[in-house]
C-alpha positions as CSV (number, residue, x, y, z in Angstrom):
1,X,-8.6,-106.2,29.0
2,X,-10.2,-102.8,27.7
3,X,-9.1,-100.6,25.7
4,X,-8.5,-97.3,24.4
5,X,-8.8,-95.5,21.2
6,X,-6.7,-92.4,20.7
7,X,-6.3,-89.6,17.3
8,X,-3.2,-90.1,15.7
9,X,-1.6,-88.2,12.4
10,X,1.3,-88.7,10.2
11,X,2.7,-88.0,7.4
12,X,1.4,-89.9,4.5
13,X,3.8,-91.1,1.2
14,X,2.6,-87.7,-0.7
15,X,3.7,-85.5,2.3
16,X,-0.2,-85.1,3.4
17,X,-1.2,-85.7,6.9
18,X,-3.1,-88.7,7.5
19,X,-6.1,-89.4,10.3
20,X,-5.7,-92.3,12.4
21,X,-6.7,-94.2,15.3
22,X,-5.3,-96.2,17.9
23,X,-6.7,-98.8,19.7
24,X,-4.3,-99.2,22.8
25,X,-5.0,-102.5,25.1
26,X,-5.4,-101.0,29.1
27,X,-2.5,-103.0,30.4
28,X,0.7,-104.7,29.2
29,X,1.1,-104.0,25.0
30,X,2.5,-107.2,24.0
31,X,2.8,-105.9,20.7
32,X,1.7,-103.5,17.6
33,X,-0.1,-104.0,14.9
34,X,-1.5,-102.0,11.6
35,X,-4.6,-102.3,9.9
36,X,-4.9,-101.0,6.5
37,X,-8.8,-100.8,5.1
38,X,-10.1,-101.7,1.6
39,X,-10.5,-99.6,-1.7
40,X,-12.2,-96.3,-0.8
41,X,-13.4,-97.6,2.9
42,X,-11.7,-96.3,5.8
43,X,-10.7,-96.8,9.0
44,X,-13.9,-96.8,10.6
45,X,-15.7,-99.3,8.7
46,X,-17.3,-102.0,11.3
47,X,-14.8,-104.8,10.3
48,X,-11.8,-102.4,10.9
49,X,-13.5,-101.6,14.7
50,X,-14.5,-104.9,15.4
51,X,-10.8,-106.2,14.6
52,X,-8.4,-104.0,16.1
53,X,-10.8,-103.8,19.2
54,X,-10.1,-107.5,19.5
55,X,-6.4,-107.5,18.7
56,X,-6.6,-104.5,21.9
57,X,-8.6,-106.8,24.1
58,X,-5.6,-109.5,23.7
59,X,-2.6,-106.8,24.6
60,X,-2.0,-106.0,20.7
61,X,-1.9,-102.3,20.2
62,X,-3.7,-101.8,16.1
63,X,-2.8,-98.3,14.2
64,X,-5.5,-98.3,11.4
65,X,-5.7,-95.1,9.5
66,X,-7.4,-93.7,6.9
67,X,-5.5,-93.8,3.4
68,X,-4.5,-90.5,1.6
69,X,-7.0,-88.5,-0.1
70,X,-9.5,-91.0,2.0
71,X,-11.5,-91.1,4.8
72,X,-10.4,-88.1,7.3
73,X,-7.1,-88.2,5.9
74,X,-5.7,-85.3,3.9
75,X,-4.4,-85.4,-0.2
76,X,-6.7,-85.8,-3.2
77,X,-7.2,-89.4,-3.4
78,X,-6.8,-88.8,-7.7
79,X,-3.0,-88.9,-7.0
80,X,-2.9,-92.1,-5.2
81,X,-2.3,-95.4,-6.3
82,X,-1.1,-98.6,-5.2
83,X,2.4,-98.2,-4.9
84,X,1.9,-94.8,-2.8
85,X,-1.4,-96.8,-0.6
86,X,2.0,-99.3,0.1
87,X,4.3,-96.4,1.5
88,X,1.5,-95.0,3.5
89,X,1.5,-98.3,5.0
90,X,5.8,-98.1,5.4
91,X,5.1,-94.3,7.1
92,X,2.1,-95.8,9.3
93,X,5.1,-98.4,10.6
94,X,7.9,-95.4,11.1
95,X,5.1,-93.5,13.2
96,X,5.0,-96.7,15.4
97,X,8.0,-97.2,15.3
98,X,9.1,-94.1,16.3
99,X,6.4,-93.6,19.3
100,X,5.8,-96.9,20.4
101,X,7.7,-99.8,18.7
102,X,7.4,-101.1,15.1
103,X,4.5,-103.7,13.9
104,X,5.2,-107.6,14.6
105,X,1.6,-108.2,12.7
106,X,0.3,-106.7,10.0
107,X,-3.9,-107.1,8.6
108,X,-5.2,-106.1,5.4
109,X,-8.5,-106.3,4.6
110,X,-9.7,-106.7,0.3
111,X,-7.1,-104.2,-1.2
112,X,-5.4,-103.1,1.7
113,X,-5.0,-107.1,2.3
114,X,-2.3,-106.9,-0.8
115,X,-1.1,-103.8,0.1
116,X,-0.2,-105.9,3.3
117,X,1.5,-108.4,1.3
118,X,3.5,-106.2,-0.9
119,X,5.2,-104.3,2.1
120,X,5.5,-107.5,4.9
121,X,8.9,-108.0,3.4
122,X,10.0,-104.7,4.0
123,X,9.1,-104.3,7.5
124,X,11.8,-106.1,9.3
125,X,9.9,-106.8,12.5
126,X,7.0,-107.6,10.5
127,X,6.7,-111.8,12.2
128,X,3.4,-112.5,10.7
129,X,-0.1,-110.8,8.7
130,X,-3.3,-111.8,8.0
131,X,-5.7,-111.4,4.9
132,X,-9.6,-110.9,4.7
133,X,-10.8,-111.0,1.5
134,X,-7.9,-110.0,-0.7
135,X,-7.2,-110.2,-3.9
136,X,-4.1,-112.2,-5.4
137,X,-2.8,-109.3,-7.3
138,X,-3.9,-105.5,-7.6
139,X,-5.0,-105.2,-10.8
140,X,-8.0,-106.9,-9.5
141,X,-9.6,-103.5,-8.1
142,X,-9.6,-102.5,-12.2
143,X,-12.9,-104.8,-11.9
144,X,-14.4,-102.3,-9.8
145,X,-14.9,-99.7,-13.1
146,X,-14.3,-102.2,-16.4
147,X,-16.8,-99.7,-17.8
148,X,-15.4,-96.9,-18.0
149,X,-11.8,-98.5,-18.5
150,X,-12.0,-97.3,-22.0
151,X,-12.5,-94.0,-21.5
152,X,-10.0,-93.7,-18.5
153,X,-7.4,-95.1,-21.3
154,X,-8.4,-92.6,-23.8
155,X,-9.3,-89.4,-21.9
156,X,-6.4,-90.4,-19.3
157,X,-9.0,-90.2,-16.3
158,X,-12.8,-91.0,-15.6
159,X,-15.0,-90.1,-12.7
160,X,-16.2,-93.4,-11.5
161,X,-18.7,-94.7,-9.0
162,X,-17.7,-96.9,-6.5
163,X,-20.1,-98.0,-3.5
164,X,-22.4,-95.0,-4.3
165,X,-19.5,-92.3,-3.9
166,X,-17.9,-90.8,-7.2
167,X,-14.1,-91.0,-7.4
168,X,-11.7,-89.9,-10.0
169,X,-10.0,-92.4,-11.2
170,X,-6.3,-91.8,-13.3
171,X,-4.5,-93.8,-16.3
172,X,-1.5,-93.6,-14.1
173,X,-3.5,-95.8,-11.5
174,X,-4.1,-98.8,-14.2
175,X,-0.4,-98.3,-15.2
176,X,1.0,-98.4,-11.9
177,X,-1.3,-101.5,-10.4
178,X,-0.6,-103.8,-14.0
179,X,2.7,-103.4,-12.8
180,X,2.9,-104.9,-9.6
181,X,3.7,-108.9,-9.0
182,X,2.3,-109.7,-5.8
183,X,3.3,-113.3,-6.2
184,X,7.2,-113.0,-5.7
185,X,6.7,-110.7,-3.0
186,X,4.6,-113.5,-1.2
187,X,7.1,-116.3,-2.1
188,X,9.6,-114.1,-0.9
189,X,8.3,-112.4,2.6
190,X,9.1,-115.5,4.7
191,X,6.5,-114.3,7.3
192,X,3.5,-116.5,9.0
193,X,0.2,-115.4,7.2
194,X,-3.3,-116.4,7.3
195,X,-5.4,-116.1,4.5
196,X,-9.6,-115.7,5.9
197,X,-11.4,-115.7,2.6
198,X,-15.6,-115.8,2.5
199,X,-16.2,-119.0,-0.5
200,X,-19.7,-116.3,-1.3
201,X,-18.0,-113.6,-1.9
202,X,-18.9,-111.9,-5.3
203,X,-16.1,-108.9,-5.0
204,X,-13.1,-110.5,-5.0
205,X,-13.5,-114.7,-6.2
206,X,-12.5,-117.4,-3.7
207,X,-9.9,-118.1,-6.6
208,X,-7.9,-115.3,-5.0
209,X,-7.2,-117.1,-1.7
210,X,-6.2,-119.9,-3.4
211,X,-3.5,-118.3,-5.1
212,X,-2.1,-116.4,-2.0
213,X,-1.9,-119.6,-0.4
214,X,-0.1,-121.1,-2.6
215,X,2.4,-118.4,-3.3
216,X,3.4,-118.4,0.2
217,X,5.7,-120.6,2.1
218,X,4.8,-122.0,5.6
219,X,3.9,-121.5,8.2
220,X,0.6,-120.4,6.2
221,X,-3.7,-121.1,7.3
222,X,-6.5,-121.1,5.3
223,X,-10.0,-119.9,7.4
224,X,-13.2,-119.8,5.4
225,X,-15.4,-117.2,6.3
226,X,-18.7,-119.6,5.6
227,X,-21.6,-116.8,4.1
228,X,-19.7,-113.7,5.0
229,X,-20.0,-110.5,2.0
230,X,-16.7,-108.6,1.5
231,X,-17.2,-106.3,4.4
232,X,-18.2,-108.4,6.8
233,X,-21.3,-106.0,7.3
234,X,-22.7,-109.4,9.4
235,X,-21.6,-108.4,13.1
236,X,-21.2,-112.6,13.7
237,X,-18.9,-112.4,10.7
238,X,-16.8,-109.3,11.8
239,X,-16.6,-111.1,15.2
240,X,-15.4,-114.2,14.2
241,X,-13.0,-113.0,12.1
242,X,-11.4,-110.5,14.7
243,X,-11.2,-113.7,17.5
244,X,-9.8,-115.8,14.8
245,X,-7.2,-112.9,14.2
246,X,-6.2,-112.5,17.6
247,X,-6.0,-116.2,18.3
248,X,-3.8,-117.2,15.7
249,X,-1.5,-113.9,16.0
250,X,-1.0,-114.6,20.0
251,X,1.0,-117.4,18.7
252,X,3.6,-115.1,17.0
253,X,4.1,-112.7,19.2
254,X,5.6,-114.5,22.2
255,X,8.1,-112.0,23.8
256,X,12.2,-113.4,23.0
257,X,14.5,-113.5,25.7
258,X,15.8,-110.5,26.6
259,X,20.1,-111.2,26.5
260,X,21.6,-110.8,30.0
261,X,23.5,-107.6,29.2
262,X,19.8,-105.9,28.2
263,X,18.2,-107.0,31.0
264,X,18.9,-104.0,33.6
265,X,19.4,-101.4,30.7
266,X,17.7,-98.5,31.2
267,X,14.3,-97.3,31.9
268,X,13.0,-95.4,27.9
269,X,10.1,-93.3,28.6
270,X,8.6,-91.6,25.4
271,X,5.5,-89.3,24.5
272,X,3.5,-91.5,22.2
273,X,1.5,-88.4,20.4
274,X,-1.6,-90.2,22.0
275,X,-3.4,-87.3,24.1
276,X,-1.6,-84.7,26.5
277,X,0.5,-86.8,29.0
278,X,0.6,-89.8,27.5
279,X,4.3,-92.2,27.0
280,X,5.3,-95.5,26.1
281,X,7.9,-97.2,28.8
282,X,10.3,-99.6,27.7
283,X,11.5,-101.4,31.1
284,X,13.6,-104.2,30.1
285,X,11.0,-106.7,28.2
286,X,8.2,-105.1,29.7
287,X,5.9,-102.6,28.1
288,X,3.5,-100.4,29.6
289,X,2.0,-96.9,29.7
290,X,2.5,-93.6,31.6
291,X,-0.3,-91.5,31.7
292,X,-2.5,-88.8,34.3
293,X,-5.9,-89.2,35.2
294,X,-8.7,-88.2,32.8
295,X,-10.0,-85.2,35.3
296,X,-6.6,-83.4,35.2
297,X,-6.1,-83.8,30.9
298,X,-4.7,-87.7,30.4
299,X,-6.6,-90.3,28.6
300,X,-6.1,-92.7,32.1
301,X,-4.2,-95.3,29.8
302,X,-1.6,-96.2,32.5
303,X,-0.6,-95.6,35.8
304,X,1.0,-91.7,36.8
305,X,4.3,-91.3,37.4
306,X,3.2,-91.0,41.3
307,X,1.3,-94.7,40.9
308,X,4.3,-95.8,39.6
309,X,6.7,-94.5,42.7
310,X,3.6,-96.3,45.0
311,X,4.0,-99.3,42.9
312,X,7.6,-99.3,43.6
313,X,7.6,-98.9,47.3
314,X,4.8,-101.5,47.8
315,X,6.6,-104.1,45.7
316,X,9.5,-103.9,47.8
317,X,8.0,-104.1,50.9
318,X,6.2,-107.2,50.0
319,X,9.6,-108.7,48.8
320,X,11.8,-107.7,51.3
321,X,9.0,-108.7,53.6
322,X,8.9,-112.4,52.1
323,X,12.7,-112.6,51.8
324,X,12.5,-111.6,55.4
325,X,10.0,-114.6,56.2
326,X,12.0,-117.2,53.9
327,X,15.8,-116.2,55.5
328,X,13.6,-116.9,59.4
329,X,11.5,-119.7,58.2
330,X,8.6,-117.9,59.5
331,X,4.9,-119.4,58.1
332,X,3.7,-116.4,56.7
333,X,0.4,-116.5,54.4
334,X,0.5,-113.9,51.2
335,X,1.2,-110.2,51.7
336,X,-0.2,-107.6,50.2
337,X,1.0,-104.1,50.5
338,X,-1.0,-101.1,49.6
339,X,0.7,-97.3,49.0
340,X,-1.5,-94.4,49.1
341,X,0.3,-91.2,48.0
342,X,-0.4,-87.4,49.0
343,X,1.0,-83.8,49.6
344,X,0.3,-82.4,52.8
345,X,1.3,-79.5,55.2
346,X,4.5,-80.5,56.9
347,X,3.2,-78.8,60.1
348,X,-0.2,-81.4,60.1
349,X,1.8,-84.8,59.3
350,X,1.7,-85.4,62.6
351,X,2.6,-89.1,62.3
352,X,6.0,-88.0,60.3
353,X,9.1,-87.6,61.3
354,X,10.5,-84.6,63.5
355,X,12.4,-83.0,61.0
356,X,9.6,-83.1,58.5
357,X,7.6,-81.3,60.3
358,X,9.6,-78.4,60.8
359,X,9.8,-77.9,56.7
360,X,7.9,-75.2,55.3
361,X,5.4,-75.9,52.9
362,X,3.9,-79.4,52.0
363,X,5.7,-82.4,51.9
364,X,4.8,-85.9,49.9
365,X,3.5,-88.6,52.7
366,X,3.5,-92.3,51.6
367,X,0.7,-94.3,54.1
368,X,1.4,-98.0,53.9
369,X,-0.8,-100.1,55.0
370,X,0.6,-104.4,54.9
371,X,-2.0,-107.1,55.4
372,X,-0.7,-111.0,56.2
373,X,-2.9,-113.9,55.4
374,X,-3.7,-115.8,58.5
375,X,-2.9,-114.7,62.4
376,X,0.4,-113.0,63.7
377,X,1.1,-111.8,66.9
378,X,2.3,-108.7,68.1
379,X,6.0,-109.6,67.9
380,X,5.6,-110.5,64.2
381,X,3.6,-108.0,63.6
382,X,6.5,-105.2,65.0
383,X,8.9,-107.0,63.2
384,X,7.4,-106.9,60.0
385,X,7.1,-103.3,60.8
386,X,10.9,-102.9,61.2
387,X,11.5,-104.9,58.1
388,X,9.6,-103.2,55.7
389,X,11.1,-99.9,57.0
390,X,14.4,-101.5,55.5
391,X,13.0,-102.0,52.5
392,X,15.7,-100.4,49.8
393,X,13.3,-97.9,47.6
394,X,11.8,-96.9,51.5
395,X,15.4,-96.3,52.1
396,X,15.9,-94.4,48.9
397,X,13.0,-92.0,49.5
398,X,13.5,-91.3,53.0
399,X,17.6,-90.5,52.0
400,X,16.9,-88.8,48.9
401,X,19.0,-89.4,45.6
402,X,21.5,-88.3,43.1
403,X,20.0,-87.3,40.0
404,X,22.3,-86.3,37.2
405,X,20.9,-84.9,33.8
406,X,22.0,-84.3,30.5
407,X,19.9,-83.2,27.6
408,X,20.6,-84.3,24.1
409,X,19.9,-83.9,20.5
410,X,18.0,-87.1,18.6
């Protein structure tokens, strides 16, 4: 299954606008996922890409953004600290909440791996996150400038350098990550998690893992990542890590069953903020996209609103057609129904009906074309013909329908 990556914004936890992206699987999402990046990466590191192209490939949707004062995203990074890195994380999950649904999995990678932890428990459809690389409380990014700790506690800020880029760092950053307890909030999340951990990996000590793992309650896995570094710069090692991922989420993700009164509720259709035409449907337990093609402005993530009226007419024709065969014990190999869609002149539709034909202007013409496994003869075949005329959306488009609208506030 492909994929797609869109340009998303929100608002981050300081009221700045924050740069995403969306990786958004071709078909069915089975679900929705964040990804929140290390201290000072972003978004487009090779391990974020590598993993939420994965997750995509498997029907998981991944929002990984950049965040504030990082990256593409807006706000002066100076202001930030842990506890406002954890509510971007709480906005990324309203954004998906609000466009497509809210996160069942949650992955943090170093930093943004206990940023993960801290907020699983407050994301109530939050069913399970994983870990690369994180450490077992925040305080451990303090490592990253132990130099110039002193002066940052005397002068109240230092300009630090960090992965050869310079970054101010604040006294009210130390204050505010001495004060978290990651542990409690691990003990107390009762969510699935997997910890992947490299045993080489000299930025944050194996030690860490160990202690995450043990803080939390099961269902919990432990994956080394053998000789990876902390970025997983090693392609193999981004790679394994984003199939592991995958592999073990697909497990928590299984769809529940929809209760009998929810089944036939109504079709929600919503823009997703993901290119010009594109929505998110809600049919039921089913979850799709509605899109145009790319020629006339869409992103081609989904079927148009016209594939989907073909999609309905040739799915019942092939069902009224089998029911058909069933009810008349009739030995009739697979059918397959195919629905091209057009608008032509009334006057040239020479094949329509009578009264088409004398409309002005162009009409919408639905060709049909129904192909049988094996032989039929000419009676079958002009039966079939009859019954698939009866099918009920045939029915409804050749009648016409009722449709009533009302237009709301939220």
């Amino acid at each position: 299954m492909s994929a797609t990556v869109q340009r998303v914004t929100f608002e981050g936890s300081q009221g700045d606008t924050l740069a995403a992206r969306f990786d958004v699987p071709a078909g069915t999402v089975r679900a929705t996922a964040i990804f929140a990046h290390c201290f000072t990466c972003s978004k487009d590191i090779m391990a974020a890409k590598r993993i939420a192209g994965e997750q995509a490939m498997r029907g998981i949707a991944v929002l990984r953004f950049d965040f504030t004062g990082l990256g593409a995203s807006d706000g002066e990074f100076a202001n930030t600290n842990f506890s406002s890195n954890c509510t971007d994380l709480l906005r990324a999950a309203d954004w998906l909440r609000d466009n497509v649904e809210a996160p069942s999995i949650l992955i943090g990678h170093s930093l943004g791996g206990a940023a993960v932890l801290g907020v699983a428990g407050d994301i109530a459809e939050v069913r399970a996150l994983a870990t690369i690389g994180a450490p077992a409380d925040a305080e451990h990014v303090a490592h990253n400038f132990h130099a110039d700790l002193e002066t940052i506690e005397r002068d109240g800020s230092a300009e630090v350098t960090l992965a050869g880029r310079k970054f101010s760092i604040q006294k009210q950053f130390l204050d505010d990550i001495r004060g978290q307890n990651l542990s409690d909030r691990i003990g107390a999340m009762k969510k699935a998690l997997m910890v992947l951990h490299s045993p080489l990996d000299d930025t944050v000590d194996i030690e860490n893992a160990a202690t995450i793992f043990k803080a939390a309650k099961h269902p919990k896995s432990f994956i080394s990542l053998d000789k990876a570094d902390h970025l997983l710069t090693g392609a193999e090692d981004a790679a394994y890590a984003a199939e592991i991922i995958a592999a073990w989420a697909s497990r928590f993700i299984a769809r529940e069953t929809v209760a009998a009164s929810d089944e036939h509720a109504a079709i929600r259709v919503a823009e997703t903020g993901g290119g010009k035409f594109q929505n998110y449907v809600i049919a039921g337990r089913h979850r799709m996209f509605a899109d145009e093609p790319k020629d006339v402005g869409g992103l081609d993530s989904g079927p148009s609103p016209y594939d989907f009226l073909s999609v309905s007419l040739a799915a019942c024709t092939s069902m009224t057609l089998r029911i058909y065969a069933a009810f008349k014990k009739l030995e009739v190999g697979t059918i397959a129904v195919e629905v091209a869609h057009d608008k032509v002149h009334a006057k040239d539709c020479q094949d329509c009906a009578e009264e088409l034909r004398d409309r002005p202007g162009k009409i919408d013409r639905f060709e049909r074309r129904i192909t049988v496994a094996g032989d039929i003869d000419e009676a079958l075949e002009a039966k079939l013909l009859e019954i698939a005329d009866k099918c009920p959306v045939h029915r409804t488009l050749e009648a016409g329908a009722a449709v009533v609208t009302h237009v709301a506030g939220e």
